[in-house]
C-alpha positions as YAML, in Angstrom:
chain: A
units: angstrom
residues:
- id: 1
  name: UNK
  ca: [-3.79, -150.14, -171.15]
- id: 2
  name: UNK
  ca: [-0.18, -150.16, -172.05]
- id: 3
  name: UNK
  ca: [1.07, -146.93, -174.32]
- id: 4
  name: UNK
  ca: [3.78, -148.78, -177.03]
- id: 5
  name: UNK
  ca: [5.49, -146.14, -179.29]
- id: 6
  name: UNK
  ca: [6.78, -146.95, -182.81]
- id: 7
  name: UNK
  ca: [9.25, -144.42, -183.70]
- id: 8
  name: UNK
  ca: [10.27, -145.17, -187.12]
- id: 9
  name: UNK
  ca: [11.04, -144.30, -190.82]
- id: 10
  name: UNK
  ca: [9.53, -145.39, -193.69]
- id: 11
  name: UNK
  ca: [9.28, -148.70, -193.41]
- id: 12
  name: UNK
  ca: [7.21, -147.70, -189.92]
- id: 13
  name: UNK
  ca: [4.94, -145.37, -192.14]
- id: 14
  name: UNK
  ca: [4.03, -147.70, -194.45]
- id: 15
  name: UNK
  ca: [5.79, -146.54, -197.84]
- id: 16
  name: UNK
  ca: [4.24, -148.49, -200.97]
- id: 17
  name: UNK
  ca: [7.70, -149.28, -203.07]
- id: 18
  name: UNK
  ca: [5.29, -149.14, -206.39]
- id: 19
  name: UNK
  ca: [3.55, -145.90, -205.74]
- id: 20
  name: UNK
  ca: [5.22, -144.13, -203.40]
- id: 21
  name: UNK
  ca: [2.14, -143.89, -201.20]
- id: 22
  name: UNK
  ca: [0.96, -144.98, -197.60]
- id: 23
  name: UNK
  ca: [-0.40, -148.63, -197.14]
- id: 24
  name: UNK
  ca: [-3.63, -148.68, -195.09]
- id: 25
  name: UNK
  ca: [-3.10, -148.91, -191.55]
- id: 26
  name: UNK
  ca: [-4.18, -152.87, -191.05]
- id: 27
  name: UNK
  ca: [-1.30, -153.68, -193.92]
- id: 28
  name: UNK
  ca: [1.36, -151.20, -191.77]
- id: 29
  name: UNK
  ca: [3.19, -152.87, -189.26]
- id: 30
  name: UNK
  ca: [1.96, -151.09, -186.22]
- id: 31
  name: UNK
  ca: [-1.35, -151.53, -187.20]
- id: 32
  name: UNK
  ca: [-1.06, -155.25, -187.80]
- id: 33
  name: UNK
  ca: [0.73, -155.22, -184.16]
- id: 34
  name: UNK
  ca: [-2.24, -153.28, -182.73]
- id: 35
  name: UNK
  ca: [-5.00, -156.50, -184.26]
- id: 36
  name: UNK
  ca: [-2.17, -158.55, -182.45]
- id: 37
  name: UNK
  ca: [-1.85, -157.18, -178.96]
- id: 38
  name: UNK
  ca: [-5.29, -156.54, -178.89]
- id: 39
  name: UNK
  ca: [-7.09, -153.56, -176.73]
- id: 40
  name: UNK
  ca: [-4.93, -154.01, -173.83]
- id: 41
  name: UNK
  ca: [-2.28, -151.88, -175.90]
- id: 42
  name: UNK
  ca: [-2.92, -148.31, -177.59]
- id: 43
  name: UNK
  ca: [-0.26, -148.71, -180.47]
- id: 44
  name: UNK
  ca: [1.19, -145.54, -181.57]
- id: 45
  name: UNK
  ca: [2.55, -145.16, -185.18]
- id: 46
  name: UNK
  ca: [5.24, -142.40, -185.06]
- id: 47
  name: UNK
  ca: [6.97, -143.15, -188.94]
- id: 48
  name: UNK
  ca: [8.33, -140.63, -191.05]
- id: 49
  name: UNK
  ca: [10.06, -140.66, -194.25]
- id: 50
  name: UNK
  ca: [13.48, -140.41, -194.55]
- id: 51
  name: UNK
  ca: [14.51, -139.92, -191.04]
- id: 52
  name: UNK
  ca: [17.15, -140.68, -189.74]
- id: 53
  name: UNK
  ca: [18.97, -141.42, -185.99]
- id: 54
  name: UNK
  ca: [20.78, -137.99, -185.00]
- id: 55
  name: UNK
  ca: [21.83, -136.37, -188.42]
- id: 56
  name: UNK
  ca: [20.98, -133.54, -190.66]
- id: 57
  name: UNK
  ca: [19.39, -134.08, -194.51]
- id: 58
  name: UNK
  ca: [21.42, -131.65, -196.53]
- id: 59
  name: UNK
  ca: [18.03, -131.71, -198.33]
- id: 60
  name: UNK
  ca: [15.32, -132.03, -195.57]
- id: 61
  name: UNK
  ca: [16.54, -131.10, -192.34]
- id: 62
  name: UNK
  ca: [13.42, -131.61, -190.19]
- id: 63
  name: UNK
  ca: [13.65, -135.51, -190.69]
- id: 64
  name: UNK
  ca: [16.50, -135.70, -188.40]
- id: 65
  name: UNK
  ca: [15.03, -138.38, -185.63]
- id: 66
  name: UNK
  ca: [16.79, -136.71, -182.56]
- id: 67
  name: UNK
  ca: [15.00, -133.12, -183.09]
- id: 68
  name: UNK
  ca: [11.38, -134.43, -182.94]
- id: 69
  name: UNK
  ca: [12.29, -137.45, -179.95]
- id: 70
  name: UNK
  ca: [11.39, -135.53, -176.94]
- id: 71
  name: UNK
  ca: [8.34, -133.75, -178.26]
- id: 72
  name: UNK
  ca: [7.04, -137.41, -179.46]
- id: 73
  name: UNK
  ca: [7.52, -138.48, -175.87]
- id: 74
  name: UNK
  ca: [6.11, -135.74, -174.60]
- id: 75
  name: UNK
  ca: [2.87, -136.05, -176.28]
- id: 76
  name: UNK
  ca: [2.09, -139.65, -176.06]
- id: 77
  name: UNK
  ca: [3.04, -140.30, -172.31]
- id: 78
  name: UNK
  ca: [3.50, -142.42, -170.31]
- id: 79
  name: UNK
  ca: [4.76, -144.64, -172.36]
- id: 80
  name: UNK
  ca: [5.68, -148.11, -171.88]
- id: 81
  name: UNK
  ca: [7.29, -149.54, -174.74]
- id: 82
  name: UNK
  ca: [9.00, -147.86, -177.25]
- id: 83
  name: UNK
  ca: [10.26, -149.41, -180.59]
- id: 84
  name: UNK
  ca: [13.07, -148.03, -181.90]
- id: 85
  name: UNK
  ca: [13.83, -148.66, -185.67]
- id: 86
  name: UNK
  ca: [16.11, -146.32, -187.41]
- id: 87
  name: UNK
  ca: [19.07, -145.88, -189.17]
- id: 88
  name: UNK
  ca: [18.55, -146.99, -192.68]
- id: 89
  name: UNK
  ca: [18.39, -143.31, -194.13]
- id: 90
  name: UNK
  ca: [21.91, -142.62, -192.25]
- id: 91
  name: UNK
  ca: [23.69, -145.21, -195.34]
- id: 92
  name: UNK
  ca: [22.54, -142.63, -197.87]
- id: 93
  name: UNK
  ca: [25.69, -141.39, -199.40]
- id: 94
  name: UNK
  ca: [25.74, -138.04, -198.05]
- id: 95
  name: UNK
  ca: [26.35, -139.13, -194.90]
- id: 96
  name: UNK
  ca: [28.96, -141.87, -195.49]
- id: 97
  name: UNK
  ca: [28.78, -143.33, -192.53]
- id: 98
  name: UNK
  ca: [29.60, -146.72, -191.36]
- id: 99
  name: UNK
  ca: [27.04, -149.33, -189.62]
- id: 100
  name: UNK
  ca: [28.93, -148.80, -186.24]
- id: 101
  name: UNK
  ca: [28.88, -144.57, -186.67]
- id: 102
  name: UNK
  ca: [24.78, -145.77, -187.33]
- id: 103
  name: UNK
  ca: [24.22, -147.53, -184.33]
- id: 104
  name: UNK
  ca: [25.56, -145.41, -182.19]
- id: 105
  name: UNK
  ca: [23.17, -142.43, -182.99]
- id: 106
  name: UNK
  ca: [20.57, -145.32, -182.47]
- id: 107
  name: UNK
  ca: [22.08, -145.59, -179.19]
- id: 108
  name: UNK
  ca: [22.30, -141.52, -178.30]
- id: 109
  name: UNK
  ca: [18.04, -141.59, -178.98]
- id: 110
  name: UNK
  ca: [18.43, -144.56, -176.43]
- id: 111
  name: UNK
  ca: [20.28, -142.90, -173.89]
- id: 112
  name: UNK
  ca: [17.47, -139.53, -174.63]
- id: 113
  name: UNK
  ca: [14.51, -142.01, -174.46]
- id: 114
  name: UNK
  ca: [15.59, -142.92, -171.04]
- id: 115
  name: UNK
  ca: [16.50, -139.85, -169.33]
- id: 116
  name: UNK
  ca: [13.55, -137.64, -171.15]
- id: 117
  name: UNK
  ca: [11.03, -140.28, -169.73]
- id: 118
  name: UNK
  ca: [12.32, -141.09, -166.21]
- id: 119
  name: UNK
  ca: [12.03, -137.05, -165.77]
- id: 120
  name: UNK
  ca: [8.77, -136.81, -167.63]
- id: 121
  name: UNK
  ca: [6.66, -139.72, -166.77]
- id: 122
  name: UNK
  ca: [8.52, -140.93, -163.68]
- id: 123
  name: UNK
  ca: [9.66, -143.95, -165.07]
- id: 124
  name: UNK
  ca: [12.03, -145.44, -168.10]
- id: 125
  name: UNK
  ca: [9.34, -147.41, -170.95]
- id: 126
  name: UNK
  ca: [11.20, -150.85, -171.84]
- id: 127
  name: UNK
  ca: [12.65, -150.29, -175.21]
- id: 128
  name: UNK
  ca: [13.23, -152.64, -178.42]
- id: 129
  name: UNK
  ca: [16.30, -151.29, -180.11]
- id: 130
  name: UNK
  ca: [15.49, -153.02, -183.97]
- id: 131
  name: UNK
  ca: [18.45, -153.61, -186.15]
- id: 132
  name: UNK
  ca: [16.61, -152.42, -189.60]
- id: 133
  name: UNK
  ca: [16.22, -154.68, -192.49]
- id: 134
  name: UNK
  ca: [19.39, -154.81, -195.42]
- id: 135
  name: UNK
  ca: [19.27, -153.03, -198.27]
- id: 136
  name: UNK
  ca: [18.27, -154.55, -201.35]
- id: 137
  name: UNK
  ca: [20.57, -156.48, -203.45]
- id: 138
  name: UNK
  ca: [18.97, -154.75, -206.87]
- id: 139
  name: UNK
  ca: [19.78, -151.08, -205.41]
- id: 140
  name: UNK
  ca: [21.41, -150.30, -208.94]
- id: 141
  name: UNK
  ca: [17.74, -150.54, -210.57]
- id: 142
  name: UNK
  ca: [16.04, -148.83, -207.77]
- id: 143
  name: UNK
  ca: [14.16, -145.13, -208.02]
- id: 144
  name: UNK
  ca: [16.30, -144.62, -205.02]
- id: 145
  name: UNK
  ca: [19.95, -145.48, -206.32]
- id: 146
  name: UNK
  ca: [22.18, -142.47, -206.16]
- id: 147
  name: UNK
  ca: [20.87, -141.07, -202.74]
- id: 148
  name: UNK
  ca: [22.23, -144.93, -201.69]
- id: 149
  name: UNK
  ca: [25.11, -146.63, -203.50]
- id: 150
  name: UNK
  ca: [25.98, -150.62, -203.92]
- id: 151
  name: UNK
  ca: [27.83, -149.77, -200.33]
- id: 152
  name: UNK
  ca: [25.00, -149.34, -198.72]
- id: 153
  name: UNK
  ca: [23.81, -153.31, -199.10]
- id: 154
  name: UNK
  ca: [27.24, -154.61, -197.27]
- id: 155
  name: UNK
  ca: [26.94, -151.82, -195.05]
- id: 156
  name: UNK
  ca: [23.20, -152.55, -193.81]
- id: 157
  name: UNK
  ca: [24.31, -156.24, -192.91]
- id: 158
  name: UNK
  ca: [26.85, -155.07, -190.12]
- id: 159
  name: UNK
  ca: [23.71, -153.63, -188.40]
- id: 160
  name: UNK
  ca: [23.07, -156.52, -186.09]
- id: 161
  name: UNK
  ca: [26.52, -156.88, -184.88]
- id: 162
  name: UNK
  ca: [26.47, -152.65, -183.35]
- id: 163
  name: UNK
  ca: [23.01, -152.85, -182.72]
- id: 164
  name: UNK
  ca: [22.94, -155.41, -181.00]
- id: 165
  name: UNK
  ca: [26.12, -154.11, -178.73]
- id: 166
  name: UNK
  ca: [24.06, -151.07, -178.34]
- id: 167
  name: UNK
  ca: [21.44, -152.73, -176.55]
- id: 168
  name: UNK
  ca: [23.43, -154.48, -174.52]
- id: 169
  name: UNK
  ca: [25.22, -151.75, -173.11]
- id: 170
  name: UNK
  ca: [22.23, -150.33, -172.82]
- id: 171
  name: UNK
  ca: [19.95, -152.75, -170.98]
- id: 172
  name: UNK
  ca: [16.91, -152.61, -174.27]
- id: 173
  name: UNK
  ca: [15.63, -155.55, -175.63]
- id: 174
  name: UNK
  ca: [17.57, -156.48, -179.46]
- id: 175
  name: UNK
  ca: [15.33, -157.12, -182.30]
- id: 176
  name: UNK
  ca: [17.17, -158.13, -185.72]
- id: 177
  name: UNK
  ca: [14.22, -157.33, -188.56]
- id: 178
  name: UNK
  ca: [16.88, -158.67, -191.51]
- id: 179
  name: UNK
  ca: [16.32, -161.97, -189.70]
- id: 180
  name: UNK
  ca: [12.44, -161.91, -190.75]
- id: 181
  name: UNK
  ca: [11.97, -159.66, -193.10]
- id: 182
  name: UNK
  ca: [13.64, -158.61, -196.86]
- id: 183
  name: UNK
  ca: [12.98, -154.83, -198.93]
- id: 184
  name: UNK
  ca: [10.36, -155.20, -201.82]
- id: 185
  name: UNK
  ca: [12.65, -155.91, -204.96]
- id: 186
  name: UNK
  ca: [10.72, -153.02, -206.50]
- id: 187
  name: UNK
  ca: [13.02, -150.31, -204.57]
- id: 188
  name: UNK
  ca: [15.04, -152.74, -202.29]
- id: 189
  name: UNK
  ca: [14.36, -150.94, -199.69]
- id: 190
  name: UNK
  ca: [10.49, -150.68, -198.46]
- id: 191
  name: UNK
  ca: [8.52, -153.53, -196.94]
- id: 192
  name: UNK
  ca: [6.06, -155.48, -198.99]
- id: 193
  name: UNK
  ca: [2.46, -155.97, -197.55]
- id: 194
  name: UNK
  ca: [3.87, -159.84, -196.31]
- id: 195
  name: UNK
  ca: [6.87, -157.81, -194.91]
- id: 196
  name: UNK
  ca: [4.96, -156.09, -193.04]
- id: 197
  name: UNK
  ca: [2.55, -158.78, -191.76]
- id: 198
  name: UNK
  ca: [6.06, -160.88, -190.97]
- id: 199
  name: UNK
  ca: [7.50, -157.82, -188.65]
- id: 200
  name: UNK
  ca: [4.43, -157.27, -186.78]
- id: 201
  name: UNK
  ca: [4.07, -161.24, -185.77]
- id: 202
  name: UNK
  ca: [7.94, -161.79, -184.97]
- id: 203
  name: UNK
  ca: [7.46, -158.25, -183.23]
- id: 204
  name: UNK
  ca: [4.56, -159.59, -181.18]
- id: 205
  name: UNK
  ca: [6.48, -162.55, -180.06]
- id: 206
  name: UNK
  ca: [8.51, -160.65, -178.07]
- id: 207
  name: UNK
  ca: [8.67, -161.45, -173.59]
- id: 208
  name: UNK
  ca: [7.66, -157.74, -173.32]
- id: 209
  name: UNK
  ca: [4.59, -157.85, -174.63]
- id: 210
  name: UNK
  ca: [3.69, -161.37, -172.08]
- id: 211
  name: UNK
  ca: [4.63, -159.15, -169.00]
...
């Protein structure tokens, strides 16, 4: 049985754009994948909300994505595949921080995936570096407008171009989730139930998971 790790934000822990709560886990994406890959794979949901790649919430510090990596790996190896999709959080406007800036913390929890595992589990998991979906064109109406400014929706459409450069330099596997998938017009930023259904299929499509 292969060990695949999705380490995530919200959009990997399922938040519901209307309520603010969790969708079950065969509407998340993971757990969609899971039905997918079948029980060859042990699918491991690792989503949180609001954190980001490598930075500090002036508000809530512990979501910073770097700080938890290595106990995450630590606790569900060996690993094989790890899905990487952050960097959404990091256009909040406290951070001001450019799509390029973004991908390259994306790229620093590369570089500490691979050297964490090869010393931990003898070996480097394949990883799918995921270029997160754009923000929302209707940002202005959303519950969440303040903490992320009109900016934010240019901003989140340079993510494929860095990301993608990331992986490359890097040797993962580029996934571009904007290409598939669209935030609920709700918040413009959280996955509907389809979204998620759409990620997890595109996701499964993927030459690493026919190896």
């Amino acid at each position: 049985m292969k060990t695949v790790l999705c380490y995530g934000d919200s959009n990997t822990f399922g938040y519901i754009p209307e309520t603010g709560m969790r969708y079950p886990r065969d509407v998340r994406w993971p757990g969609r994948l899971q039905d997918i890959l079948g029980e060859d794979y042990l699918v491991v949901e690792e989503g949180c909300n609001g954190r980001t790649t490598i930075y500090d919430d002036p508000v809530d510090g512990w979501k910073n994505g770097l700080d938890y990596l290595k106990p995450c790996l630590n606790s569900h190896k060996p690993i094989d595949i790890v899905i990487l999709m952050l960097g959404s959080n990091d256009l909040k406007s406290t951070f001001g921080l450019t799509a390029e800036k973004i991908a390259e913390g994306a790229g620093i929890l590369v570089d500490i995936i691979q050297s964490f595992t090869e010393e931990k589990q003898g070996y480097v998991p394949k990883i799918v570096l995921v270029s997160p979906p754009q923000i929302g064109a209707d940002i202005r109406s959303s519950g969440f407008y303040g903490a992320f400014l009109d900016s934010a929706i240019e901003e989140s459409k340079r993510f494929p171009k860095f990301y993608q450069k990331v992986a490359n330099d890097k040797g993962c596997i580029f996934f571009d989730a904007a290409r598939y998938v669209y935030p609920s017009k709700t918040d413009s930023l959280h996955l509907t139930p389809e979204g998620h259904v759409t990620l997890a299929s595109k996701l499964a499509e993927l030459e690493v998971f026919r190896i």
